[in-house]
N, C-alpha and C positions, 0 to 999 in steps of 0.2 A: 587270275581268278576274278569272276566276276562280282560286283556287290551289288548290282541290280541286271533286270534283264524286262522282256515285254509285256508288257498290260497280258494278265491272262497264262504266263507258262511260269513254273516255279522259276529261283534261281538255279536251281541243280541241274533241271530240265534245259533252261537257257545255257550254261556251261557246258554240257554237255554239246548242244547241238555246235556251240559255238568251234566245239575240239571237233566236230565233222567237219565244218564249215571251214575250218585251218587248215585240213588234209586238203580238201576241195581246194582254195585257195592257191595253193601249193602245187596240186596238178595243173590246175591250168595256167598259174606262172611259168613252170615246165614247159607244158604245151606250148602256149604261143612262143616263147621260144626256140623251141624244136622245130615248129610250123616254118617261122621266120629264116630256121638255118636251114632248112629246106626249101626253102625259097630262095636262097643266096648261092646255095649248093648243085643244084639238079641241073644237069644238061643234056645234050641230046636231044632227037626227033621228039616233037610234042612239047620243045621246052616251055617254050610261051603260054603254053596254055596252061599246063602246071603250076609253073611261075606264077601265072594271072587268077589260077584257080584258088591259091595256098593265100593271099593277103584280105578275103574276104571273113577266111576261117579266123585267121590273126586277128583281125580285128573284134570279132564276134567273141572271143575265148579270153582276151583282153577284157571287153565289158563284161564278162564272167567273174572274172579274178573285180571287178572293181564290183561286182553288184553283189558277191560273195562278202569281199572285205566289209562293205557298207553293212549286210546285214548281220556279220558280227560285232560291230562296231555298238548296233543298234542293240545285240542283244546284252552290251555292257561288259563285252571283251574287246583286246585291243589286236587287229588282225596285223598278221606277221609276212611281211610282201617282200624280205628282203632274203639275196642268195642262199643264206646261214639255214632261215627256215626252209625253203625247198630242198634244201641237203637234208636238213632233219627229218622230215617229213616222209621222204625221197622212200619208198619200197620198191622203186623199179631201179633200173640200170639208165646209167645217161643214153642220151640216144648214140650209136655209134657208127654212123654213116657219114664218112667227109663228101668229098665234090666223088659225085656218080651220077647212073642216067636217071633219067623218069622213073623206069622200072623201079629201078633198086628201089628209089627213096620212096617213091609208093609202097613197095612190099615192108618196109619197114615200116612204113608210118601207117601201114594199117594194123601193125601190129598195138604203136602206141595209141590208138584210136580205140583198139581193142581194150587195153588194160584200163585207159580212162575210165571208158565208157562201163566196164564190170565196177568200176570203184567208186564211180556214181550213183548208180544202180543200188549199190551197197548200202550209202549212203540214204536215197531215198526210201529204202525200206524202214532204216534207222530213223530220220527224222520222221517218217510218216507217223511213227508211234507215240513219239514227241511234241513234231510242232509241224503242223499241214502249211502253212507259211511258206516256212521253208521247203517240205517235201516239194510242193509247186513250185517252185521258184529251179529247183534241181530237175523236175521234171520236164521242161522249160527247157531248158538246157543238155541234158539226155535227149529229146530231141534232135537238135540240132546239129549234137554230135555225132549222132547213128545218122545224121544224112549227109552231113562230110563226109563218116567211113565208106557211104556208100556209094560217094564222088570218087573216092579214091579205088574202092573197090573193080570199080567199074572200069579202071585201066588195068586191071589185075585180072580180071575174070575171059572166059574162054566163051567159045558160041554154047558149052555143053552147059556154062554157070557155074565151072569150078573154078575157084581161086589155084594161080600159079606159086601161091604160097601156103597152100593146107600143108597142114601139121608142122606148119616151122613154129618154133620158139622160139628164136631170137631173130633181131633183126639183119645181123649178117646173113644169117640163111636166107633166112625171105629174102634177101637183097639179092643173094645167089642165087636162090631157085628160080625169081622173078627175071633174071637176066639171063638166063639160060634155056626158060619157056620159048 
């Protein structure tokens, strides 16, 4: 709980934003994780490029998690960066793609791209009412995420513009359907 928070937002308002800011924290702990076992994982035609494409994400989603922690930090909460909280946190499924091709891990990992990127969004609705600080700061970063999806996308998608993974939900499908396109 916090006992202060920033020039200008209540403490309830700060607490609040901060338990966003934790969930947040939390995905992209996930994430660049995920990113990185996808980068260790992928093989096959295009590996290299995939491979080379996935550690610029890691990186960027990394300063996420630390630019997120910091401004909960600042709102006079103490942010939670370790495994225990991304388990608590955790409303998705771990990722479940071991060593496969291109395809697959793309079809999956646009899925996790998907569900971030909706939980972000979430988020910046929520802080915008709150604290504009923050909503920018998430906005910023929702960015960047929907142009990774659409790196990734972009090995997914057909001359027509359809994804070889509409209507999957989970990531084994996607992995499946993308590998069978």
């Amino acid at each position: 709980m916090t006992t202060f928070t920033v020039p200008g937002l209540s403490d309830k308002a700060g607490a609040e934003v901060a338990e966003l800011l934790q969930k947040a924290l939390s995905r992209y702990n996930d994430l660049h994780l995920t990113l990185k076992h996808v980068h260790w994982n992928v093989v096959g035609p295009n590996f290299i490029g995939v491979h080379e494409m996935i550690d610029p994400q890691v990186d960027l989603v990394r300063g996420y998690a630390d630019e997120v922690a910091e401004r909960i930090a600042a709102l006079g909460a103490s942010p939670q960066g370790t495994p225990g909280a991304i388990q608590k946190d955790r409303t998705w499924d771990d990722y479940s793609v071991g060593r496969d091709t291109v395809q697959a891990h793309l079809a999956a990992l646009d899925l996790v791209y998907t569900g971030v990127i909706e939980d972000t969004r979430k988020s910046i609705e929520r802080s915008g009412e709150l604290d504009p600080v923050t909503e920018d700061m998430l906005i910023g970063h929702a960015g960047e995420l929907e142009k990774f999806q659409w790196f990734v996308r972009a090995h997914l998608e057909n001359s027509g513009g359809q994804l070889a993974t509409e209507g999957k939900k989970t990531e084994k499908d996607a992995a499946d359907a993308a590998k069978s396109a």
